[in-house]
C-alpha positions as CSV (number, residue, x, y, z in Angstrom):
1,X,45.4,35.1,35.2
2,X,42.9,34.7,32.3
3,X,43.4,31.1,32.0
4,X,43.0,30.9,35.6
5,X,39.8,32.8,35.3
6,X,38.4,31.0,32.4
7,X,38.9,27.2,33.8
8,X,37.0,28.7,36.9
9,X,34.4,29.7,35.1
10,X,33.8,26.2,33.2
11,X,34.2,24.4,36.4
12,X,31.4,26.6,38.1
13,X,29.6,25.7,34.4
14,X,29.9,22.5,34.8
15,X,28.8,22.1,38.2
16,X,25.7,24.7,37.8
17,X,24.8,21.7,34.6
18,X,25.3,19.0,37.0
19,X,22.9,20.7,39.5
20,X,20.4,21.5,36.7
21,X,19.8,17.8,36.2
22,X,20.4,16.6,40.0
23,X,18.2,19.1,42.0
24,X,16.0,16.7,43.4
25,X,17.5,15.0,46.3
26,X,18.4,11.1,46.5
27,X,16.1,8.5,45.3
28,X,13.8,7.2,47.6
29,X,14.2,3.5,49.0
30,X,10.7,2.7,48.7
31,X,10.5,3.8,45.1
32,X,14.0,2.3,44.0
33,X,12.3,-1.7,43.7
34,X,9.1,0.0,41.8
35,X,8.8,-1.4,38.1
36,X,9.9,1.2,35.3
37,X,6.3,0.7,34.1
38,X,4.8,1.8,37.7
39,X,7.1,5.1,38.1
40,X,5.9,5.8,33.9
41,X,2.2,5.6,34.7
42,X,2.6,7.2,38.0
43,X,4.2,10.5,36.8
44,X,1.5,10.5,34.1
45,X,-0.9,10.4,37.5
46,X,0.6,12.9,39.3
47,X,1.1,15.2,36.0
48,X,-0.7,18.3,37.6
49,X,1.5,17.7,41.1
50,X,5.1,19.3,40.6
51,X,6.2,17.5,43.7
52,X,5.1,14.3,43.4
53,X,6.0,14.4,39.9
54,X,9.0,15.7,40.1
55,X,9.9,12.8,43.0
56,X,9.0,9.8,40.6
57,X,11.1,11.5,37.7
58,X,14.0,11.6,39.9
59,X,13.2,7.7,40.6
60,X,13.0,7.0,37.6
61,X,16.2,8.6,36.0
62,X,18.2,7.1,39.6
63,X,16.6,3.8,38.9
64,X,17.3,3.6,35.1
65,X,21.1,5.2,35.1
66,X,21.7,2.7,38.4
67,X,20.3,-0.2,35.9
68,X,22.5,0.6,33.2
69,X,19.1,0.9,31.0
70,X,19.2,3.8,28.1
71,X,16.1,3.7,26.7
72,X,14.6,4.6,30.1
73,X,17.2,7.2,30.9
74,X,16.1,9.1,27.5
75,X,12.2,8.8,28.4
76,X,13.0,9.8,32.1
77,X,15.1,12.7,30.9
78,X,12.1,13.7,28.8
79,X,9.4,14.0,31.5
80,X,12.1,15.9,33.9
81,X,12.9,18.1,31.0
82,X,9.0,19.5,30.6
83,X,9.4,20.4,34.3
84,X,12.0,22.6,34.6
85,X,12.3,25.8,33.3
86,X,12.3,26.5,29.5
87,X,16.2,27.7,29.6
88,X,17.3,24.6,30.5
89,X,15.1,22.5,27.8
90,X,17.9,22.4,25.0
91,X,20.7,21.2,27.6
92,X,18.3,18.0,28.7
93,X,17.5,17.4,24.7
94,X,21.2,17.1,24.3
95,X,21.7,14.6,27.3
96,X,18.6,12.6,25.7
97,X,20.5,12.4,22.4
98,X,23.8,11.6,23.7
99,X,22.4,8.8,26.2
100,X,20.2,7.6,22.8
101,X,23.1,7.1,21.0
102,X,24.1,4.3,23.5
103,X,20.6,1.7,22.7
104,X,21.4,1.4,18.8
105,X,18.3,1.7,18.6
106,X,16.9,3.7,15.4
107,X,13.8,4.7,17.0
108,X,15.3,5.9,20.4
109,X,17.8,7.9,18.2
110,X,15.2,9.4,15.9
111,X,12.6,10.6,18.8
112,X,15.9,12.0,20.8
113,X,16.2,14.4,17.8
114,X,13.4,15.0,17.0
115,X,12.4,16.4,20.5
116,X,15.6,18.7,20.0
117,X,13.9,20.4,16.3
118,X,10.5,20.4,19.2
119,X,12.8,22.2,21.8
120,X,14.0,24.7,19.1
121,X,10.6,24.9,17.0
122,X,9.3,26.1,20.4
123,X,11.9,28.6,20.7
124,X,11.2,29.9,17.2
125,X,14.6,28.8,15.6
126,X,13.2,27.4,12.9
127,X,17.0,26.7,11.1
128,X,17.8,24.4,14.1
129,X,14.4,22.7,14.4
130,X,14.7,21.7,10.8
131,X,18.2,20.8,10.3
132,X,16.9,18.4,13.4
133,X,13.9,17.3,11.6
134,X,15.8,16.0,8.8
135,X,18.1,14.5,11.3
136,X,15.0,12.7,12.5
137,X,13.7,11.3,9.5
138,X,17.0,9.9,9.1
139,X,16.2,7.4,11.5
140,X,12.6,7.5,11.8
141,X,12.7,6.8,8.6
142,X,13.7,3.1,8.9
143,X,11.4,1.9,11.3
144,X,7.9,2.3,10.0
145,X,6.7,3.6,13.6
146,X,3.6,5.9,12.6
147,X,3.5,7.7,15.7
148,X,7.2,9.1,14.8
149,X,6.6,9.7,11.7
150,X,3.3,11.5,12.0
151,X,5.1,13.7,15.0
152,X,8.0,14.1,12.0
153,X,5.1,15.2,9.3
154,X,3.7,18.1,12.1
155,X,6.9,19.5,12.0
156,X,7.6,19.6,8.3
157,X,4.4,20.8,8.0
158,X,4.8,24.0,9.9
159,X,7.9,24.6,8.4
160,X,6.3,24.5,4.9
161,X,3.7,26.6,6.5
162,X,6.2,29.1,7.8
163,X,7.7,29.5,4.1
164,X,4.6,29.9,2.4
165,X,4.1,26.6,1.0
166,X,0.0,26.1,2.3
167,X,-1.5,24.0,0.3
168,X,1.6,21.3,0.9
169,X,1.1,21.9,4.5
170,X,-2.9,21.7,4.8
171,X,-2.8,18.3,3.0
172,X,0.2,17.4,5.5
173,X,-2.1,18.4,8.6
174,X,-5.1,16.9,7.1
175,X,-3.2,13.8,7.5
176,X,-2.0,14.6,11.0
177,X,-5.2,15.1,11.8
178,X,-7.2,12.1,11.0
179,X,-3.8,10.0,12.5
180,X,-3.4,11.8,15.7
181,X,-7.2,12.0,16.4
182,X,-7.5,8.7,17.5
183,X,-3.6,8.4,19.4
184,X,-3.1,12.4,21.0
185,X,-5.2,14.4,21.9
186,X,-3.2,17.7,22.3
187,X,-1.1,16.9,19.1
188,X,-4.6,16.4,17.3
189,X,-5.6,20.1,18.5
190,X,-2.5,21.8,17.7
191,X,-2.5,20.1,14.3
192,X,-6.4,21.7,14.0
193,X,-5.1,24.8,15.6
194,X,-2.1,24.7,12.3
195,X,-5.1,23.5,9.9
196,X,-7.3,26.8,10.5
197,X,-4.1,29.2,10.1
198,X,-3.1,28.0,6.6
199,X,-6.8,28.2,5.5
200,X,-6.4,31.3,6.5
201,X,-3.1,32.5,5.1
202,X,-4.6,31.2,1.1
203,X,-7.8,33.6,2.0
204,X,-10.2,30.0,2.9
205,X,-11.4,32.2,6.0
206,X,-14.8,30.0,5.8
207,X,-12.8,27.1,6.4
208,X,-10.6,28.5,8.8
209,X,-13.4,29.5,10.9
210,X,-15.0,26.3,10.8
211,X,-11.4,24.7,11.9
212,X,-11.3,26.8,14.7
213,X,-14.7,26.0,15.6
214,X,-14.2,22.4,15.5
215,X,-11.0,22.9,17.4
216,X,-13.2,24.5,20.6
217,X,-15.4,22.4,20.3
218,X,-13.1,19.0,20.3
219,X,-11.1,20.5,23.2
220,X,-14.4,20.8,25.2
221,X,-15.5,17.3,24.1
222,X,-11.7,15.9,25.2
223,X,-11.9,17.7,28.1
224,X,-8.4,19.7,27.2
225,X,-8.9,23.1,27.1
226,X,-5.5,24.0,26.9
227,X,-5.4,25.1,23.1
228,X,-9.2,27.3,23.4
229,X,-6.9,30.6,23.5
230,X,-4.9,30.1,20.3
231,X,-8.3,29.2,18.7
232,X,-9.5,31.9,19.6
233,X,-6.1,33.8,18.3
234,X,-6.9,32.1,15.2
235,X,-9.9,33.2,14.7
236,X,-9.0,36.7,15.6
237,X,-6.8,36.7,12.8
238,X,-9.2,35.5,10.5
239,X,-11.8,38.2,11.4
240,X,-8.9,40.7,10.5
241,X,-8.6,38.6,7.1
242,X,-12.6,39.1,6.4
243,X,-12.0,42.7,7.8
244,X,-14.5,42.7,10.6
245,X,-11.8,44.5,12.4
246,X,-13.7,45.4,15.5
247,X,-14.6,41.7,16.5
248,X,-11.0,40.9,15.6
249,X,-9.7,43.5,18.1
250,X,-12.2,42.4,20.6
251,X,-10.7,38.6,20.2
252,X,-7.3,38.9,20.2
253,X,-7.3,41.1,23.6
254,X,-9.5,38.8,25.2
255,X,-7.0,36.1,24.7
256,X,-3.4,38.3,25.1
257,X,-3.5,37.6,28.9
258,X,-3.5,34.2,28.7
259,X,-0.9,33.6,25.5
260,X,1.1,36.1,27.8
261,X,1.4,33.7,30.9
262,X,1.8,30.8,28.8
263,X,5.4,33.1,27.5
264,X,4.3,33.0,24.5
265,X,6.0,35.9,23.1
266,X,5.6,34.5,19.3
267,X,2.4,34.6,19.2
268,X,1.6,37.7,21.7
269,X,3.8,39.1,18.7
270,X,1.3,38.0,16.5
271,X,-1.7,39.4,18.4
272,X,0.1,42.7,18.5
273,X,0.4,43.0,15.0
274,X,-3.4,42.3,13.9
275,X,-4.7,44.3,16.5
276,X,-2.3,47.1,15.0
277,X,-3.8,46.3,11.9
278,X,-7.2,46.4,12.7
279,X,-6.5,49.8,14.2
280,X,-5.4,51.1,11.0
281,X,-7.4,49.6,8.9
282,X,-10.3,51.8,11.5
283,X,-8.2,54.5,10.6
284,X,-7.3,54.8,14.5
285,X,-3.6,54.8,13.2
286,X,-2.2,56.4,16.5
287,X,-3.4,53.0,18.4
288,X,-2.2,51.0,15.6
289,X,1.2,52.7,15.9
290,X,1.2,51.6,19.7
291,X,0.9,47.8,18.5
292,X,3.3,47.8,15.9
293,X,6.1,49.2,18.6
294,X,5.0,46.0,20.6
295,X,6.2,43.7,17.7
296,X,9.5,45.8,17.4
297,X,9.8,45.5,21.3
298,X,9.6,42.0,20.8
299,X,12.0,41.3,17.4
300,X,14.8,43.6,19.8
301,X,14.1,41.2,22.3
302,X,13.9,37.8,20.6
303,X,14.7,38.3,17.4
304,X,11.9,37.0,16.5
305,X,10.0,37.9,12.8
306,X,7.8,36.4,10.3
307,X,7.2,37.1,6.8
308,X,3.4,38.9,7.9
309,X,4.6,40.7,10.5
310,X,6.6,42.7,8.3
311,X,3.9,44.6,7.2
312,X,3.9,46.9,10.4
313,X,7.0,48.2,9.8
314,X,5.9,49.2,6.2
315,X,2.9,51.0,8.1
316,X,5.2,52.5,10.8
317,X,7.6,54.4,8.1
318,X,4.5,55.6,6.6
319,X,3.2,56.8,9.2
320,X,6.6,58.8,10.2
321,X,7.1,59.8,6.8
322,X,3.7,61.1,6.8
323,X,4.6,62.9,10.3
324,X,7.7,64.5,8.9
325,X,9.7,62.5,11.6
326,X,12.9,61.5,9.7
327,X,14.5,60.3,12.0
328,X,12.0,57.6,13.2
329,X,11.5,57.2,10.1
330,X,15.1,56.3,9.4
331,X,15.2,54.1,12.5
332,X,12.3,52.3,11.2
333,X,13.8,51.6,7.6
334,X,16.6,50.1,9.6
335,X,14.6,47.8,11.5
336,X,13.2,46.6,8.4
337,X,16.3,45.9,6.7
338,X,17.0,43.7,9.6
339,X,13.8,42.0,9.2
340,X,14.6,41.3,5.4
341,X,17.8,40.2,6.1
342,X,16.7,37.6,8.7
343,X,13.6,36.5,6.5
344,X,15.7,36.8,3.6
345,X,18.3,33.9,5.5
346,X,16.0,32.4,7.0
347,X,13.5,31.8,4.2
348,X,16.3,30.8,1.8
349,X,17.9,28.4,3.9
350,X,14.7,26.4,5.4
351,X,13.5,26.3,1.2
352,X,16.8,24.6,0.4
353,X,16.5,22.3,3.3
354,X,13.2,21.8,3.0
355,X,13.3,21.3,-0.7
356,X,16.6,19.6,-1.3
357,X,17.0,17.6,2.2
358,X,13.4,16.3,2.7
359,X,11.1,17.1,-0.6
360,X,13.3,15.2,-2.8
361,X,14.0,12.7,-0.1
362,X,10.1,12.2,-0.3
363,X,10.6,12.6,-3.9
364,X,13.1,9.8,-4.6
365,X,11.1,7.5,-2.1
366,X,8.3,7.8,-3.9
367,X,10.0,7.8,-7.5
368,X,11.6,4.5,-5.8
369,X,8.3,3.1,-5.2
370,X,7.0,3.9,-8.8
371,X,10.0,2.4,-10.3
372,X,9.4,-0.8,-8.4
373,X,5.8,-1.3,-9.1
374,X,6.8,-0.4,-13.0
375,X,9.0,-3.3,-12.6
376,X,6.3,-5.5,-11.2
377,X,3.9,-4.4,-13.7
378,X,6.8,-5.3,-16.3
379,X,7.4,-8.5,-15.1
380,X,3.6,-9.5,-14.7
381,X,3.4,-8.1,-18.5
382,X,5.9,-10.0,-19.6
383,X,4.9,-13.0,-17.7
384,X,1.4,-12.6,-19.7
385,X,2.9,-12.2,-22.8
386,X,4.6,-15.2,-22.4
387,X,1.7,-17.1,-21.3
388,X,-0.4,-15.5,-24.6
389,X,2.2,-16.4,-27.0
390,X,2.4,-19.9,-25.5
391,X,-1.6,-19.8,-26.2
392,X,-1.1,-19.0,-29.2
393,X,1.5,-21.1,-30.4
394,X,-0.5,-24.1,-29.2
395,X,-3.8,-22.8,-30.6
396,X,-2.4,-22.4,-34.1
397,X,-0.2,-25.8,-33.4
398,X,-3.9,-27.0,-32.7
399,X,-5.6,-25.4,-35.3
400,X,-3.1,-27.4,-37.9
401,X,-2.7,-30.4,-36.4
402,X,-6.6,-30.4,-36.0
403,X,-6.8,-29.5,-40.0
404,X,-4.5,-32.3,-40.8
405,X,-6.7,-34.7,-38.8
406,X,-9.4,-33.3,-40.5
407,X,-8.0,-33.7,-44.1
408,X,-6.8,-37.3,-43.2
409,X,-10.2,-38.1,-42.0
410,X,-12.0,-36.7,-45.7
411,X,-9.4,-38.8,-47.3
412,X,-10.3,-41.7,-45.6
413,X,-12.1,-44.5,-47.4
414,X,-15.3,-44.8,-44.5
415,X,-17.6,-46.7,-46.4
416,X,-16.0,-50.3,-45.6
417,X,-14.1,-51.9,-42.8
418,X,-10.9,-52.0,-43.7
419,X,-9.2,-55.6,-44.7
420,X,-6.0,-56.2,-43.7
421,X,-4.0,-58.1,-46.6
422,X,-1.7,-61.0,-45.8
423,X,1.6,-58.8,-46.9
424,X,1.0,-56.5,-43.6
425,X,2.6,-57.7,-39.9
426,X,0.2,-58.4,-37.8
427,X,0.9,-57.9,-34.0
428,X,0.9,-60.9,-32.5
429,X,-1.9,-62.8,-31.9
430,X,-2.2,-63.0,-28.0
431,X,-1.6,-59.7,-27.9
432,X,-4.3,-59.0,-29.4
433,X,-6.5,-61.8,-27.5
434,X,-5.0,-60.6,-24.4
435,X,-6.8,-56.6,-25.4
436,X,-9.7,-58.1,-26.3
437,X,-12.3,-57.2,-22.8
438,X,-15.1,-58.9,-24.2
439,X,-13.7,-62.4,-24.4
440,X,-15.3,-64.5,-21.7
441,X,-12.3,-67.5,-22.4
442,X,-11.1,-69.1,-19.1
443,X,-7.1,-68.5,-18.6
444,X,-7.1,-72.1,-17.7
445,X,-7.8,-73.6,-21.3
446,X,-6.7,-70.4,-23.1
447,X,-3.6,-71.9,-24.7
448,X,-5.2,-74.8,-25.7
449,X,-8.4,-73.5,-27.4
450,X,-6.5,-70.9,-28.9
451,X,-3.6,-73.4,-30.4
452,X,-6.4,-75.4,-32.4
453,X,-6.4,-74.3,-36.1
454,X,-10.2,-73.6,-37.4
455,X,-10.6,-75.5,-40.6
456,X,-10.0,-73.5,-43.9
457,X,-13.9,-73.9,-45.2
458,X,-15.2,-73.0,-41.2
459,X,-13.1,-70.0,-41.7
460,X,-14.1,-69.1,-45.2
461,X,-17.8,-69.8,-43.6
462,X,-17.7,-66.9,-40.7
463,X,-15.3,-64.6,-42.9
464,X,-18.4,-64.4,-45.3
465,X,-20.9,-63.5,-42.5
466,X,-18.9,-61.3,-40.9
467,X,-18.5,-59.6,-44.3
468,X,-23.0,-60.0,-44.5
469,X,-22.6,-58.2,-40.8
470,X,-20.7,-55.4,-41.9
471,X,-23.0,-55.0,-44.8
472,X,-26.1,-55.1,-42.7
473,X,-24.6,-52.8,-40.5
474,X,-25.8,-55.2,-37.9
475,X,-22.9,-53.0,-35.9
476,X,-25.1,-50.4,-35.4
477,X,-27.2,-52.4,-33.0
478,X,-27.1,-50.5,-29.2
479,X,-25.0,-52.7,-27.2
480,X,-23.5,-54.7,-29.8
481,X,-21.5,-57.7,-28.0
482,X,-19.3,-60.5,-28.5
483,X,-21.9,-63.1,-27.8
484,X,-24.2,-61.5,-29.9
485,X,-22.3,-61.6,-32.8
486,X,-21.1,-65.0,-32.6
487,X,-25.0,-66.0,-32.8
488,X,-25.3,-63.6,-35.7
489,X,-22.7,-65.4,-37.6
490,X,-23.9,-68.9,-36.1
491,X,-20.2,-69.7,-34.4
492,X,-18.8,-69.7,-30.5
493,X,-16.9,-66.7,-29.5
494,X,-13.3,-68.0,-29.8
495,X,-13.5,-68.8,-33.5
496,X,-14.9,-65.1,-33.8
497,X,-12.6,-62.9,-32.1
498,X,-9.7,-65.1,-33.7
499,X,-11.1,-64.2,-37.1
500,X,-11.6,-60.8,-36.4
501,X,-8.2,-60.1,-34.8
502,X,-6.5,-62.4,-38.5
503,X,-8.4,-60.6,-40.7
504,X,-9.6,-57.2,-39.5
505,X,-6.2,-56.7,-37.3
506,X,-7.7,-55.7,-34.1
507,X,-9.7,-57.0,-30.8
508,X,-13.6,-57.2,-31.1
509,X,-14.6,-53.5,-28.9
510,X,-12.3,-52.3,-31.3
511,X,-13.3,-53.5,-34.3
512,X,-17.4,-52.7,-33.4
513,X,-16.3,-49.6,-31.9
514,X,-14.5,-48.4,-35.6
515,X,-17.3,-49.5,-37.4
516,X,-19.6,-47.2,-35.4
517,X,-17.2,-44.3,-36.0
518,X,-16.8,-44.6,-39.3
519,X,-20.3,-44.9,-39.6
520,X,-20.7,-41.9,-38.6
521,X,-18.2,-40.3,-40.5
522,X,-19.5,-41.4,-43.7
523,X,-23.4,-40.3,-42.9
524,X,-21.5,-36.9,-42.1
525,X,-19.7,-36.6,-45.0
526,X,-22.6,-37.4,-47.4
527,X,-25.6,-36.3,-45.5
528,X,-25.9,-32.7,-44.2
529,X,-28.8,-33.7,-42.3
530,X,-26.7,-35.3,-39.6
531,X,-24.5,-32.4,-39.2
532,X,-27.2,-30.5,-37.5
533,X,-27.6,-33.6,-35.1
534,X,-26.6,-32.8,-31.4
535,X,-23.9,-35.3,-30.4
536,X,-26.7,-37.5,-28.0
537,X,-28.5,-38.2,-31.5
538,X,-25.3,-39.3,-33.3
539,X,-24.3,-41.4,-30.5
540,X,-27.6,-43.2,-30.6
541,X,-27.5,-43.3,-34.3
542,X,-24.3,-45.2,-33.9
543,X,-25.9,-47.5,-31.1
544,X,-23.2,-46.0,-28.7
545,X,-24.8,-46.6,-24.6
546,X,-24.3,-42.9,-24.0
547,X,-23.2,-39.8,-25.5
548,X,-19.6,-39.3,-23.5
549,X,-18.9,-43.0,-24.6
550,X,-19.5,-41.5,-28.2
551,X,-17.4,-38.4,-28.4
552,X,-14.9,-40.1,-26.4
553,X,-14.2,-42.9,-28.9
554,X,-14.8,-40.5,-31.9
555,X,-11.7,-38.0,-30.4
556,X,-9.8,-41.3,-29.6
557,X,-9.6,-42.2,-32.9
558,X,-9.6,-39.4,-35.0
559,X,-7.8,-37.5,-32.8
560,X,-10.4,-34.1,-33.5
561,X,-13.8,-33.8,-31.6
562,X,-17.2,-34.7,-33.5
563,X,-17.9,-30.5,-33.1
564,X,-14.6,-30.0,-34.9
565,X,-15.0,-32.4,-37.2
566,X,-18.7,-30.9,-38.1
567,X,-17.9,-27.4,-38.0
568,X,-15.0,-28.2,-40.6
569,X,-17.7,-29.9,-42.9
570,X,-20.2,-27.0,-42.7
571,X,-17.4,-24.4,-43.4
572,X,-15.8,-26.4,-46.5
573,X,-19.7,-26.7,-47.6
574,X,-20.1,-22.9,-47.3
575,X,-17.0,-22.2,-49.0
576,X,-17.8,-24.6,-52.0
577,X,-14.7,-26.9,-51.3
């Protein structure tokens, strides 16, 4: 008989469900071919028409479930579920998450929780609507949507409020704040609305007043004037806190009406207790008693209790104590255990969530974060070290070599070309020809001129004036040519660069171009006039045709650069060696 009983009474369950989610007649035919975009924007239109509203959602849903399409079916069950009555809020959040779970899709699954933890932070369950926070941030996590994420961060922020942690929270809203400014207009007010009541829970009742404010102000300036009562709560409250008690009395039950309508028995709650306070604190404790049995009305009724409220029951035991009414005062001590018991679970278990779940989530993420830029910052260290030892490996490889050079240059007889004896091989002698750019001998009769032998006294001849050039330092002469220095030692060009390359070993530039150099080696060495000589002046000196043609040919065979070279001298004179 009780089985019998009891599967009746799920059936009936189930249907009543059913009809909670199908208690709005069959789709209309005109509406079933509308976009999913044009039944969105329409029930967004017709948001202040229940009817009309309500006939779109139902399109919508009909349209989505008939196309097999889940992401619609979650937002469709969302804008049904804000129409119906409160009671059946959590049984539509549990249809969104089950039908989310269906897309795959991170996103979908994170926002279908995370309007559960709304659906239960509304209800004042604060275990539930964290434990579906964290849920949330689970997925939300992953997908780098900032809307999400900033909705998440409201939440955690008024948990952290709720358990005392303000200063966490304000910097949480802050950010809220400047985010949602720009993208929501009533989650930017209620994140205002939650800005002014940490100020003033830390005692910032400036601040808090100038949130609230702000938070009139902005709703009047957005046109939404939805959240002007709990402003005005707020600032009720804060009055209390700078203990202008009348004008806080005079707030709070100017706005009770409206808070009451909305069924906002939390913070009616709320308004009870300050009011009570404000009585007390007037010393009109009798009126004050009359609130305080308000918020214990509404803690039998709801359960519901926050750590501030707690104070009235302090006040009400003291007051029966004070009446010699034991047993009201006994009733009241019981009450109060139940409050600490409830704050005492509630506050402990939303801390280690908070703290363990999410906090050192947050905390590994960013320890994550640190690590990797450490390891970035490592490998960019590294990476410069390298590159500074490799610097300086080749500026001390330089700095040697460069000293070697520099020693092999002061050894270096420079005072006379050198003479290359008969014992030493010779490259061979078109080679050298062949290198020789200031030749002007026709490749037709090259062989031929170049097969004759010059006559032993001919050769004697132009070996001695060549010795009288180098002598003379006829070398020296800007622009010094072949041509001109077969007229200097009165023979024709072939005989000259064929004596030059047999006895000095190398092609005419070369040989002019060495005698030059070591010219100015020598004057350098001997003279420390010429080391104060910019390198134009030495070039000219030498009869080079510009400066770049100088240091070029000075590095090119010496291997060091003319400033080295100088800079070496000047230091060996300083140092006496």
């Amino acid at each position: 008989m009780i089985t019998k009983k009891l599967l009746l009474f799920l059936v009936l369950l189930i249907s009543h469900s059913t009809n909670a989610q199908n208690n709005y007649g069959k789709i209309s035919d005109s509406l079933s071919f509308k976009s999913f975009d044009y039944l969105s924007h329409a029930t967004v239109v017709y948001g202040n028409d229940s009817v009309k509203l309500n006939r779109y959602a139902k399109a919508w849903l009909e349209k989505a479930k008939n196309e097999n399409d889940f992401e619609q079916i979650t937002l469709a069950y969302k804008t049904i579920m804000y129409q119906v009555d409160k009671k059946h809020h959590l049984h539509y959040a549990d249809s969104i998450i089950r039908v989310s779970k269906l897309t795959n899709n991170d996103l979908i699954i994170g926002n279908a929780y995370l309007t559960k933890a709304t659906v239960y932070y509304g209800r004042k369950e604060h275990k539930k609507a964290l434990d579906h926070f964290i849920i949330a941030d689970s997925y939300i996590s992953k997908t780098g949507d900032e809307y999400s994420i900033y909705k998440l961060k409201y939440g955690i922020a008024q948990t952290k409020s709720y358990l005392g942690f303000y200063d966490e929270a304000i910097s949480l809203f802050r950010e809220c704040i400047d985010y949602f400014k720009e993208e929501n207009d009533r989650a930017y007010l209620n994140s205002l609305h939650s800005l002014g009541l940490c100020y003033n829970r830390i005692g910032n009742y400036a601040w808090c007043t100038i949130t609230n404010q702000t938070g009139i102000d902005e709703g009047k300036r957005l046109n939404n004037l939805e959240m002007q009562a709990y402003f005005i709560h707020s600032e009720g409250i804060n009055l209390c806190g700078k203990k202008s008690y009348q004008a806080a009395i005079s707030k709070l039950t100017s706005i009770l009406p409206t808070i009451q309508n909305n069924k906002d028995f939390a913070n009616v709650s709320v308004a009870y207790f300050y009011i009570g306070k404000s009585f007390w604190a007037l010393n009109q404790k009798e009126k004050a008693v009359t609130y305080f049995k308000k918020v214990e009305d509404i803690f039998k009724k709801e359960n519901y209790i926050r750590p501030d409220l707690r104070e009235g029951y302090e006040k009400l035991i003291a007051y029966y104590k004070q009446k010699g009414n034991t047993k009201s005062q006994l009733y009241y001590i019981d009450q109060l255990l139940k409050v600490d018991n409830i704050l005492g679970q509630n506050y402990k278990y939303l801390l280690q969530k908070v703290v363990k779940e999410y906090d050192t989530k947050e905390l590994l993420k960013s320890k994550q974060e640190i690590e990797n830029a450490m390891t970035f910052r490592t490998i960019i260290a590294f990476g410069i070290i390298c590159i500074l030892i490799a610097i300086i490996a080749f500026l001390i490889y330089k700095h040697f070599k460069n000293k070697r050079l520099f020693d092999e240059i002061m050894k270096r007889d420079t005072s006379k070309p050198a003479i290359i004896e008969t014992s030493i091989e010779l490259p061979p002698f078109e080679e050298i020809i062949k290198n020789d750019n200031t030749t002007d001998i026709n490749s037709e009769n090259t062989d031929k001129q170049y097969s004759q032998e010059i006559s032993p006294d001919i050769e004697a001849g132009i070996l001695k004036k060549l010795e009288k050039f180098e002598q003379s330092k006829k070398y020296l002469e800007k622009d010094m040519t072949l041509a001109k220095m077969a007229v200097f030692l009165n023979t024709n060009t072939k005989y000259v660069t064929k004596i030059i390359a047999k006895h000095r070993g190398k092609g005419t530039i070369d040989y002019i171009t060495d005698l030059k150099i070591n010219h100015i080696i020598e004057i350098l060495k001997k003279e420390t006039k010429y080391r104060n000589y910019t390198h134009k002046a030495l070039g000219e000196e030498a009869g080079f045709g510009s400066t770049q043609n100088f240091t070029r040919a000075f590095k090119e065979r010496n291997g060091i650069s003319p400033t080295y070279f100088i800079y070496k001298l000047k230091k060996s004179a300083n140092t006496g060696n």
